[in-house]
C-alpha positions in Angstrom: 0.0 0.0 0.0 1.2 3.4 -1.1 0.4 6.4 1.6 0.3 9.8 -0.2 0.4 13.4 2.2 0.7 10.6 5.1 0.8 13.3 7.4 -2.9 13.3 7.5 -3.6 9.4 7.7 -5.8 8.4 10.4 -7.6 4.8 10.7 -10.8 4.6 11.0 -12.6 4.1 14.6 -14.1 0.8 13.9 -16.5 -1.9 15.9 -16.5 -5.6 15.3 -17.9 -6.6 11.9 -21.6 -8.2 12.6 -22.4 -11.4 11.3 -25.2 -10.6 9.0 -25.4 -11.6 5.4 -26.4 -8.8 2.4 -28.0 -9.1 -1.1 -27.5 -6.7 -3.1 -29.4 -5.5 -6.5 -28.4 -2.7 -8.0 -30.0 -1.7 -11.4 -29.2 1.3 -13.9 -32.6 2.1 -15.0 -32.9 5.3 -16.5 -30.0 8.1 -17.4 -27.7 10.6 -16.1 -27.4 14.3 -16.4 -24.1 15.1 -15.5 -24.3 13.9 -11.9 -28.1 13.9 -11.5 -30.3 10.9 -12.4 -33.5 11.1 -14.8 -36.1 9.2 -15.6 -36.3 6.6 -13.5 -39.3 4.0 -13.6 -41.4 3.8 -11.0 -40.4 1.5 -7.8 -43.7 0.5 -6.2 -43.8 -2.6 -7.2 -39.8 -3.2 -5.5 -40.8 -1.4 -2.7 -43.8 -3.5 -2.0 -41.6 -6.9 -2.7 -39.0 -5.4 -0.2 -41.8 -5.2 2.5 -42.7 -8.5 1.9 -39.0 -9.4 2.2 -38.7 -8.1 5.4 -42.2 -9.9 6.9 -39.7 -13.1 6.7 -37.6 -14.4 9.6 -34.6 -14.0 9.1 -35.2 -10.7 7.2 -33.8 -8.1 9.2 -34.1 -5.7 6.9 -35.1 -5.1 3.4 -35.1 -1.2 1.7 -35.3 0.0 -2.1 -33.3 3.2 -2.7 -33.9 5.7 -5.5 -30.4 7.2 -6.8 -30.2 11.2 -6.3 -26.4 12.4 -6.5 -23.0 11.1 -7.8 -20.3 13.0 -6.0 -16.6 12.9 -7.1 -15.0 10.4 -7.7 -11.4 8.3 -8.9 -10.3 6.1 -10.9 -12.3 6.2 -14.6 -8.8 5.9 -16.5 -8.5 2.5 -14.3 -11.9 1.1 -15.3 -11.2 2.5 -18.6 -8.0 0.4 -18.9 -9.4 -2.7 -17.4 -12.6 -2.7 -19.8 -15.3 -2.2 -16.9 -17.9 0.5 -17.1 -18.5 3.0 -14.5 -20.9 2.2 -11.8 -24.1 4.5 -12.9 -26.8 2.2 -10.5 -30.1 4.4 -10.1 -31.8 2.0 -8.1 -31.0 -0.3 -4.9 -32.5 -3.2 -2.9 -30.5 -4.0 0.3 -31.7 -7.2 2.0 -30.1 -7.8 5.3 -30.4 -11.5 6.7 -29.7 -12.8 10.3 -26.7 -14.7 8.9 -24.5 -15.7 5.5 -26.3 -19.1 4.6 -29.7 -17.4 5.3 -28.4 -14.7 2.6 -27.3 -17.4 -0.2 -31.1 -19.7 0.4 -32.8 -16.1 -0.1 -31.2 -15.7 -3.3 -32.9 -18.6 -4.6 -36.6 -17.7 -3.3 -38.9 -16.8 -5.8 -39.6 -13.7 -4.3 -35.7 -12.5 -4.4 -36.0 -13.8 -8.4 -39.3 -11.6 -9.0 -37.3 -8.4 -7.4 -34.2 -8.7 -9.8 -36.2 -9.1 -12.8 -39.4 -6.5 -12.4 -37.2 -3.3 -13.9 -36.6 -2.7 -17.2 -32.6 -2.1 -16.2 -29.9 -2.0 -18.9 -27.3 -3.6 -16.7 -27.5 -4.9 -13.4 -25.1 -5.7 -10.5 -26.1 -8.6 -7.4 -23.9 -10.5 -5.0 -24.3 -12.0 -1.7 -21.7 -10.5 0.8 -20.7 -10.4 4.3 -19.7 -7.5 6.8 -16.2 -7.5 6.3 -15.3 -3.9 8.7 -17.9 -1.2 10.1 -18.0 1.7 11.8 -21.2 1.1 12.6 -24.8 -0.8 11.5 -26.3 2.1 9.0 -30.0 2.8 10.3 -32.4 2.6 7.3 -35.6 4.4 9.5 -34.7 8.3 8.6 -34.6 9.9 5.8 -31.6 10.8 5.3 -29.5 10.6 2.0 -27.4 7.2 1.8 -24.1 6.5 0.2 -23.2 3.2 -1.9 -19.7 3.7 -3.1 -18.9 1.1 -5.7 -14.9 0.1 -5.1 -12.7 -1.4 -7.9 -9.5 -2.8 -7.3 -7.1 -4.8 -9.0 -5.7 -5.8 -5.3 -8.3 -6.7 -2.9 -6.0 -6.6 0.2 -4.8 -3.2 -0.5 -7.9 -2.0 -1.2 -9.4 -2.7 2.5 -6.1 -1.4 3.6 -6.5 1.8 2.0 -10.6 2.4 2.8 -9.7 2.1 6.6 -7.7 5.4 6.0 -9.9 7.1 4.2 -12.8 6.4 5.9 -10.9 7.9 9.3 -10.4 11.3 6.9 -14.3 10.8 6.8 -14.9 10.7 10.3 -12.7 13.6 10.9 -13.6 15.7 8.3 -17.3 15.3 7.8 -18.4 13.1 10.9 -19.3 10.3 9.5 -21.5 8.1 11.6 -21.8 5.4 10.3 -20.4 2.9 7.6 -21.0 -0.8 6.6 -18.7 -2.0 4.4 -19.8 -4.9 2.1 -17.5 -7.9 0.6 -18.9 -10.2 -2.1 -18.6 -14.2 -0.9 -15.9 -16.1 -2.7 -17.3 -17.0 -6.3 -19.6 -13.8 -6.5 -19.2 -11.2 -9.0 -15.6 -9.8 -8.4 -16.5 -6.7 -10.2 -16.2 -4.2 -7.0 -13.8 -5.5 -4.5 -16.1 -3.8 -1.7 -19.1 -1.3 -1.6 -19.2 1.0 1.2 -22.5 1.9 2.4 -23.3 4.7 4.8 -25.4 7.8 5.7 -25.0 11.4 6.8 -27.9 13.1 8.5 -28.1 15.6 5.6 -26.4 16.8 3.0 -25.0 19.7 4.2 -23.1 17.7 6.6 -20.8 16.5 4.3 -21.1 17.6 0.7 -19.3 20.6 1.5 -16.1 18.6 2.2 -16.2 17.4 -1.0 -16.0 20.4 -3.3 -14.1 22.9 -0.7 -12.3 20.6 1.4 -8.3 20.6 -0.3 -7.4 17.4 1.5 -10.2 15.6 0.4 -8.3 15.8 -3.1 -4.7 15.6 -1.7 -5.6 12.6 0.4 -8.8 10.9 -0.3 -8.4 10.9 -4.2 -5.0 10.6 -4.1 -4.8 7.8 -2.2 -7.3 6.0 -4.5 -5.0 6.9 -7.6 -1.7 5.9 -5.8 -3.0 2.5 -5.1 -5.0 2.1 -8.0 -8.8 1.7 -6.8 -11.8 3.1 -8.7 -13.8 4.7 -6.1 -17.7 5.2 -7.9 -20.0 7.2 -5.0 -23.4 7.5 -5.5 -25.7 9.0 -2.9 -29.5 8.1 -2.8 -32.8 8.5 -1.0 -34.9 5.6 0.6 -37.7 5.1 -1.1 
């Protein structure tokens, strides 16, 4: 791992990771207008499916989010190179499950099947993953606008390495609550090494760091670049 302005590199406070299990859908629906999404179809029908979802047992929680912002970002010349296009996902279902194997038999269920097929999507992204660090469990009951960034890495290891100092820069900087950080199972789609999810209570809180902050470019980004890692943030809204 390669520390750039190392000066200002401090890890992450973080808890134990849980022992949950995640599905993820994500689904590019509709389009992009610079970094705002348009016309994206309606999500009833997933929402009602994710209710459902989370009547079962060892459903702990199951929430559709609606894509609103993508903020800056690293590492297109890397995806570029490697022949992956950029993560541009406009729609979400997170399913959390009491455990892993509870996670992998719910991929199977019809119900799980109807949710990944009802949008008219032009590419899609789904794995089953584990907790793999957190600063803490991200709570899905407010409103408040939700972050999936969508890590690629050509070395896992390094990449993990490298989040745990940048998400410290985020609880410094913009005081970041909380954060979940996803890993695919062995034999999932390796196409992100991790996606990060997390919330802020607003906007405000930490948007600002983002466009005025100059270490957020010296450190954050550059630290992505140095160690080669795509970092693809989207923010969205519950639906």
């Amino acid at each position: 791992m390669k520390l750039v302005n190392d000066r200002l590199a401090v890890k992450a406070r973080l808890v134990e990771p849980n022992d949950c299990g995640y599905l993820l859908f994500a689904a590019e629906t509709g389009t992009w207008r610079g970094p705002f999404p348009t016309s994206v179809p309606s999500l009833d029908g997933l929402k009602a499916i994710a209710v459902e979802l989370a009547a079962r047992p060892e459903v702990e929680d199951a929430t559709v989010f609606r894509g609103r912002l993508r903020p800056p970002g690293e590492g297109d010349e890397i995806l570029a190179a490697r022949g992956r296009a950029p993560a541009r996902y406009d729609v979400v279902l997170l399913v959390r499950t009491t455990d892993i194997d509870s996670a992998l038999a719910l991929r199977d269920d019809p119900l799980y099947g109807k949710a990944t097929s009802l949008l008219p999507a032009r590419r899609t992204h789904q794995i089953v993953g584990r907790n793999a660090a957190r600063l803490g469990d991200v709570d899905h009951g407010p409103d408040h606008p939700f972050l999936f960034n969508y890590f690629y890495a050509d070395d896992p290891a390094t990449l993990l390495k490298v989040w745990e100092y940048t998400a410290g820069w985020f609880q410094a900087k913009t005081a970041l609550p909380n954060s979940t950080l996803l890993q695919p199972l062995e034999g999932e789609s390796p196409e992100y090494g991790i996606i990060n999810h997390a919330s802020w209570p607003n906007l405000p809180t930490f948007l600002p760091g983002l466009i005025f902050r100059p270490t957020f470019r010296s450190f954050v980004l550059a630290n992505f670049k140095a160690n080669g890692i795509a970092a693809q943030p989207i923010i969205y809204r519950r639906v």
